[in-house]
N, C-alpha and C positions, 0 to 999 in steps of 0.2 A: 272077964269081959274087958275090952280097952276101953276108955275112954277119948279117945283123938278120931281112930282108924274105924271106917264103916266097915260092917260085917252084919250077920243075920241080925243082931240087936241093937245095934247102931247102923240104919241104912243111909243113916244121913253124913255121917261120919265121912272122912276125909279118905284118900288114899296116902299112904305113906310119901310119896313123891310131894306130894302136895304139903303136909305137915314140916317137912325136912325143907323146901322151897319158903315157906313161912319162916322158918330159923332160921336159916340163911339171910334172909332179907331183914330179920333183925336185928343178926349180927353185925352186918353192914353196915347198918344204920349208927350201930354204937359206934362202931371204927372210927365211923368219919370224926367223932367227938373227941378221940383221942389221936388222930394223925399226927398232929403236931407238936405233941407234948416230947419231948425228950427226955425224959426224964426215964432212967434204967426201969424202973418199973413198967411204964406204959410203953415201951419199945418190947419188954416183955409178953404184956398181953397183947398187944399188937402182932406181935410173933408169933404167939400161941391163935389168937382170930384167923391170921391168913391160913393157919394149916389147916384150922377146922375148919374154914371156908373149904379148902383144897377138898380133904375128906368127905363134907357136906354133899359137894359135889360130885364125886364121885359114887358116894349112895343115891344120890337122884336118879342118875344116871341105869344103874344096877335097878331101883326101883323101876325106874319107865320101861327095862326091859323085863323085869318079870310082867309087869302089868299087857306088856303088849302079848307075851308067850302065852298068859289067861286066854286074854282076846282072839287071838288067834285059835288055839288051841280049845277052846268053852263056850265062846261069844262072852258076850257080857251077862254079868253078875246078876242072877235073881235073887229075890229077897224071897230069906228062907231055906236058900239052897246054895251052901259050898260050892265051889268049881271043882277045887279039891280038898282034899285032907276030909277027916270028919266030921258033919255036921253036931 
């Protein structure tokens, strides 16, 4: 069972796009706290944040479009029943 992402036992549960849009925006937020620091270490992580932002974003992305291929392709999500794969 996940814990984050809704599914038959979590319907309240998030969609992956949405989880990954949440980390994103808290990665951001830390940024901003370290923008100014020069110091080799925090240009480091600094470094390391913009890429994972990058990447971040590019999973949201891939998410929205599975989620829309669902939609299109299922309608939307009943509780209790898979769209696909095995219940």
């Amino acid at each position: 069972m996940t814990h984050f992402l809704a599914n038959d036992q979590n319907p309240s549960g998030y969609k992956l796009e949405d989880v990954l849009a949440i980390i994103r925006a808290d990665i951001v937020k830390r940024a901003t706290k370290i923008v100014d620091d020069r110091r080799p270490e925090a240009r480091q992580v600094m470094d390391n944040n913009i890429r994972i932002l990058a990447l971040l974003s590019e999973a949201i992305t891939l998410a929205e479009e599975s989620t829309r291929v669902l939609e299109k392709s299922f309608g939307p999500s009943v509780h209790g029943k898979p769209r696909i794969g095995k219940g």
